[in-house]
C-alpha positions as MATLAB code, in Angstrom:
seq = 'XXXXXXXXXXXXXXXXXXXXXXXXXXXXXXXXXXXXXXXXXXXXXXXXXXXXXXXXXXXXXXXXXXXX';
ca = [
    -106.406   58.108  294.433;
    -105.861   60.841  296.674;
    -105.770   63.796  294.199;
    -108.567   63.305  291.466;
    -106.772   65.918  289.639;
    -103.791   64.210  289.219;
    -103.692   60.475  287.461;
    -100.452   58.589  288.990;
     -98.281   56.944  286.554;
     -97.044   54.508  289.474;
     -97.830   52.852  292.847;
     -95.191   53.569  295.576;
     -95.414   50.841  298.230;
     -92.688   50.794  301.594;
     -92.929   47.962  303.726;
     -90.623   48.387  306.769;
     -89.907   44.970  308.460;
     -88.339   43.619  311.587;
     -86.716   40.722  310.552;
     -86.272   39.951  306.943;
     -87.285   36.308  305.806;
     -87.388   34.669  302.345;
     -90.446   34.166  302.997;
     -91.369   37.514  303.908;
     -89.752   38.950  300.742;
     -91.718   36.761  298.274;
     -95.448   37.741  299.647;
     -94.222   41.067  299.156;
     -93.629   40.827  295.883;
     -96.865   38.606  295.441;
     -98.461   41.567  297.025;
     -96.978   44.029  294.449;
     -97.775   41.993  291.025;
    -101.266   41.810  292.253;
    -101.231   45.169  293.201;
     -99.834   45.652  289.616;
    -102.181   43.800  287.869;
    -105.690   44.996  289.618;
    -104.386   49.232  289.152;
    -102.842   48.817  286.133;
     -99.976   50.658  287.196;
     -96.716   49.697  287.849;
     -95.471   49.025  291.003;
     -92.733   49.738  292.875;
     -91.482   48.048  295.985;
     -89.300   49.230  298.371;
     -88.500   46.969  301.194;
     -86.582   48.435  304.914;
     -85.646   47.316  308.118;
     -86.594   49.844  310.814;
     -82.918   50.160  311.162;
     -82.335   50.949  307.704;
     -85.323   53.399  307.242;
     -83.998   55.375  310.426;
     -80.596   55.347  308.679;
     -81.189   56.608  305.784;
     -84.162   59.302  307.066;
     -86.398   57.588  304.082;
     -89.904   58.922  305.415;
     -88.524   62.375  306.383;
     -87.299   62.812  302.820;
     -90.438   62.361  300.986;
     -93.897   63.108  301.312;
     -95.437   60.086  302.722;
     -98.676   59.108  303.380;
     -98.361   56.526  306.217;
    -100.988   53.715  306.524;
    -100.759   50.996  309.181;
];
């Protein structure tokens, strides 16, 4: 948690991809649901291409904190 003053009623998780693969797609939500069930919280998934995210601007519009 990155605030201790503030308790999050949700995990926000952005995986930007190069190619997108059926594969791909269900570790991610593996990755999520276990996510899920060690926090407690629910999770949500949101899944980009690069050329999608620079579309639509996503990290510029919120407050993201980027790990690689």
């Amino acid at each position: 948690m990155l605030n201790e003053n503030k308790t999050p009623s949700d995990i926000d998780i952005l995986i930007i991809y190069l190619e997108y693969t059926t594969a791909m797609h269900y570790q991610a939500k593996v990755f999520a649901e276990e996510v899920e069930k060690d926090s407690g919280l629910a999770v949500d998934l949101t899944m980009l291409s690069f050329e999608e995210e620079k579309q639509v601007c996503f990290l510029e519009r919120i407050d993201a904190l980027r790990l690689k």
